[in-house]
PLY file of the C-alpha trace (Angstrom):
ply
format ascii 1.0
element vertex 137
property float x
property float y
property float z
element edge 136
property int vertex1
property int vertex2
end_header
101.94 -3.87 12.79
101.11 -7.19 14.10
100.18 -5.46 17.61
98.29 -2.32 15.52
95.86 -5.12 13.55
95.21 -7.59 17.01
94.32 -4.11 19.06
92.00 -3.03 15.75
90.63 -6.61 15.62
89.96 -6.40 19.50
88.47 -3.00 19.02
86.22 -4.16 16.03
85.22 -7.31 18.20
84.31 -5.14 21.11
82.45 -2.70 18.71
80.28 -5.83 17.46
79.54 -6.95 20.93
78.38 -3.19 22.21
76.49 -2.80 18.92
75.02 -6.29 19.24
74.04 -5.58 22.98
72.75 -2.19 21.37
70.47 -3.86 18.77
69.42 -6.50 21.91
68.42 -3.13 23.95
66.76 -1.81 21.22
64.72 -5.06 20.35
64.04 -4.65 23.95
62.81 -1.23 24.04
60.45 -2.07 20.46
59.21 -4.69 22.28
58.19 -2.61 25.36
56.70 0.06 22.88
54.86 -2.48 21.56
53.02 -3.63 24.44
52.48 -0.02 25.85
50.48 0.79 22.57
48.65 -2.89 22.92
47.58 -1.33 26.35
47.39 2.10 24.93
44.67 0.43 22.47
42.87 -1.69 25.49
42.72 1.30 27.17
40.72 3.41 24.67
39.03 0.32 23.53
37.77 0.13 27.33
37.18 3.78 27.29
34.80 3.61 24.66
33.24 0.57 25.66
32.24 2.07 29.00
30.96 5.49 27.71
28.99 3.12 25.20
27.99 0.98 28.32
27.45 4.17 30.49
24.94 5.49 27.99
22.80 2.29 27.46
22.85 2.05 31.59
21.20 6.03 31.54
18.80 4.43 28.98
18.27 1.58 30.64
17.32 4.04 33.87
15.16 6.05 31.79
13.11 2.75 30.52
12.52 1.64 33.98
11.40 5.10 35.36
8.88 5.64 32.30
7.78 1.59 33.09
7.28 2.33 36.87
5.18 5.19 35.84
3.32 3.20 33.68
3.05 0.90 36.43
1.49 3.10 39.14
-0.38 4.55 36.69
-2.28 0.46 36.25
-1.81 0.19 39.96
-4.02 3.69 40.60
-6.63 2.17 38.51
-6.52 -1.13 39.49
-7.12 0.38 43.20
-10.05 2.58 41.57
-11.66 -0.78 39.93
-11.31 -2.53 43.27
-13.14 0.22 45.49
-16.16 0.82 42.38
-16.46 -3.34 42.91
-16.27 -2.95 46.61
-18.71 -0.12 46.40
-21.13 -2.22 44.36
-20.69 -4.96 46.10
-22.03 -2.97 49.58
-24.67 -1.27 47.67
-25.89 -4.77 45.90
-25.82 -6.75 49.47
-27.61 -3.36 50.83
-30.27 -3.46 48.09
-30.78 -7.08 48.23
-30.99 -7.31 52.16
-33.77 -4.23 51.52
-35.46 -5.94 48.92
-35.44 -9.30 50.80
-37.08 -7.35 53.75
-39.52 -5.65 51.42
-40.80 -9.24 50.17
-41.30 -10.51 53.84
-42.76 -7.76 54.87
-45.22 -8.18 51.60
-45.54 -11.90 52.46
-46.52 -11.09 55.69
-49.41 -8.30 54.84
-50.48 -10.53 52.00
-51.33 -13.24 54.69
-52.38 -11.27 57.38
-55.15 -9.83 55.39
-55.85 -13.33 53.72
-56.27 -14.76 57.36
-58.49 -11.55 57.71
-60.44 -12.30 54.20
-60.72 -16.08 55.23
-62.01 -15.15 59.12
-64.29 -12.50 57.38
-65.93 -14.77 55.55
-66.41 -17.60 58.14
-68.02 -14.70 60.28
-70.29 -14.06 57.38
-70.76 -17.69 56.46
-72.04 -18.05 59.84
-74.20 -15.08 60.24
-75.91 -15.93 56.42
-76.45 -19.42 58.43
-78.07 -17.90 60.97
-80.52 -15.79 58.75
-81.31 -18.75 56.51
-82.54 -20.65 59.90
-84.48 -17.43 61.09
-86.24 -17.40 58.09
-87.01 -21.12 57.66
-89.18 -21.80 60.58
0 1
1 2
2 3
3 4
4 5
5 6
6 7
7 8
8 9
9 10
10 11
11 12
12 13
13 14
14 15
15 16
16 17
17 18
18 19
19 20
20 21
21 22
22 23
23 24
24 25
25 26
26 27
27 28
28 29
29 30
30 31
31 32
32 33
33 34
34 35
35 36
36 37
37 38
38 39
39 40
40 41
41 42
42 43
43 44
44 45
45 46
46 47
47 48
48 49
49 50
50 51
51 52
52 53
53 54
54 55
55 56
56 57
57 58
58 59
59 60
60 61
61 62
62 63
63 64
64 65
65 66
66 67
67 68
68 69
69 70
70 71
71 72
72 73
73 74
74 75
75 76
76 77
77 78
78 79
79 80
80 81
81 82
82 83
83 84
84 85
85 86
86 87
87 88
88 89
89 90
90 91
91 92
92 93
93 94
94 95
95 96
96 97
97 98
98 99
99 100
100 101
101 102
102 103
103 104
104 105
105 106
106 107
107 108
108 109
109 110
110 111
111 112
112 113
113 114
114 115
115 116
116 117
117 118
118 119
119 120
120 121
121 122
122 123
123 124
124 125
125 126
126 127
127 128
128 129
129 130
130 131
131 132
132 133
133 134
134 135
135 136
């Protein structure tokens, strides 16, 4: 019986070792699952995180198209303020040059008929000189 209870106690030793190596292998395998559903998380964390970022990006795009509108909108009237100034500017420098020529010319008829006036009346001047000595004899 000797033999019987060293083959049972050999048995029951190798029966500890397989179900110690068992309990190692399925240590193993819980530690696996665990990080699979870590990166099972991570991955619908990302998955999320980029619809969320995905959305804010279309936003984003929508913002800058309705800016850039608003943009060429200014820049349409900025161009219309530019070509009114540009337009009065022409017209002013056109009315001024006019209005500088109307004053010469004015200056010059003023003084053309004052030199007229002026030889006028030496001509008559002269001629009243003339009668006062015909008559004073």
């Amino acid at each position: 019986m000797a033999n019987g209870t060293e083959d049972l106690a050999v048995q029951l030793a190798k029966l500890q070792e397989q179900v110690a190596s068992i309990a190692a292998s399925v240590e193993d395998v819980r530690t696996s699952v665990r990080e699979v559903l870590s990166l099972d998380r991570t991955i619908a964390e990302l998955s999320v995180m980029h619809r969320q970022q995905t959305t804010e990006i279309a936003q984003q795009w929508t913002r800058i198209d309705a800016m850039k509108g608003a943009i060429d909108g200014t820049d349409r009237k900025t161009d219309e303020w530019v070509n009114k100034a540009r337009g009065a500017w022409f017209t002013a420098v056109i009315l001024g040059g006019l209005a500088q020529i109307a004053v010469i010319a004015m200056i010059g008829w003023v003084f053309t008929h004052v030199n007229l006036a002026e030889d006028q009346l030496h001509l008559l001047q002269y001629r009243v000189q003339q009668l006062e000595q015909k008559v004073k004899p």
